[in-house]
Each structure stands twice: as structure tokens, then as C-alpha cells.
C-alpha positions in Angstrom: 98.6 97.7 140.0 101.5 96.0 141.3 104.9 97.0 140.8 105.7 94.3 139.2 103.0 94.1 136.3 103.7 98.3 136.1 107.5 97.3 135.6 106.8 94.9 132.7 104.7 98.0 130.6 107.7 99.9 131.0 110.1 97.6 129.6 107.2 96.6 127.2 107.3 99.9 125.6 111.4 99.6 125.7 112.0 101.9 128.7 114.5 100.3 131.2 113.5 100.0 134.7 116.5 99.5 137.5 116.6 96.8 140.1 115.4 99.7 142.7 112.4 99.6 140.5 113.1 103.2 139.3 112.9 105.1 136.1 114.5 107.8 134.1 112.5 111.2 133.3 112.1 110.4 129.8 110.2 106.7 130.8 108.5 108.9 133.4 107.2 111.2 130.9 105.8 108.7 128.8 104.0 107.3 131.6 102.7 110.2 132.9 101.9 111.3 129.1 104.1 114.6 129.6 107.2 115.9 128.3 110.7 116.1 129.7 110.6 119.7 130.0 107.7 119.2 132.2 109.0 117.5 134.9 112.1 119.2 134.3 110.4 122.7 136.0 108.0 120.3 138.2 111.3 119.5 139.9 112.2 123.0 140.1 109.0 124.2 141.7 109.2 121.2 144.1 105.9 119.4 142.4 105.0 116.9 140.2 105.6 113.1 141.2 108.6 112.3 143.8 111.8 111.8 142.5 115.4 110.6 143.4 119.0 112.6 142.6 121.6 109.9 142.1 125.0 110.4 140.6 123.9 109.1 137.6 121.0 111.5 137.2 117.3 112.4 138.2 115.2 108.7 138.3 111.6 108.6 139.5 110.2 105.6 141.8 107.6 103.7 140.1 105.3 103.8 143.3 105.5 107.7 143.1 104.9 108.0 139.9 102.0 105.4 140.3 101.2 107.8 143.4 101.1 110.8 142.0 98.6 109.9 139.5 96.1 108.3 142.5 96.2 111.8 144.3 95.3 113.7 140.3 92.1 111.3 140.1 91.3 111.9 144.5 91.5 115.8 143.8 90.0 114.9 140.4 92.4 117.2 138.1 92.6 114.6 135.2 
């Protein structure tokens, strides 16, 4: 999926997406279909999908989130 068309669900289902083409943890959440909390100790235990500390807060790259779900469905944990 392009990041484009991936960016447009986002903001389809009212979650903002930055220029950088970046998201916060509760958008993330939704797409991954997890909860805050979830990523929250993810972070913490250095897994989950990649994501980015700015000033402003935690934000997740769509192409790692989109990543991260690729490698679940290779190793076949979904």
C-alpha cells in the first residue's frame, strides 16, 4: 500500500497524520488494533513497530508501522 492511500485511512478515520508522514501512538494503536498501553511497554522493551522521540512526543512512521505488520505475517504471528 502506498503511503499516500495509507495516509488518507488515517485521516479517514479522523486521526491526523504530519507532513513527515508520522503518527501519534493513539492513531498507531488503532491501526495496529492495540492499545496505548501496548505500545507504551513495547517502547520500553525496545519492540513493537519503530518509532520517533520528538519534543512534542512519541510519533510512529507510517512505513514502520506498515513494516512491522509485513514482518508479523513473514514470521506468521497474526
Amino acid at each position: 500500500m502506498r503511503t499516500d492511500e495509507l495516509r488518507k485511512r488515517f485521516e479517514d478515520a479522523g486521526h491526523l497524520v504530519s507532513p513527515r508522514y508520522d503518527v501519534t501512538p493513539e492513531a498507531a494503536a488503532w491501526f495496529l488494533g492495540s492499545k496505548i498501553g501496548t505500545l507504551r511497554n513495547w517502547r520500553s522493551q525496545s519492540r513493537g513497530p519503530a518509532f520517533i522521540c520528538l519534543p512534542c512526543g512519541v510519533r510512529y512512521p507510517l512505513a514502520g508501522l506498515v513494516e512491522y505488520l509485513e514482518q508479523l505475517v513473514r514470521n506468521r504471528v497474526v
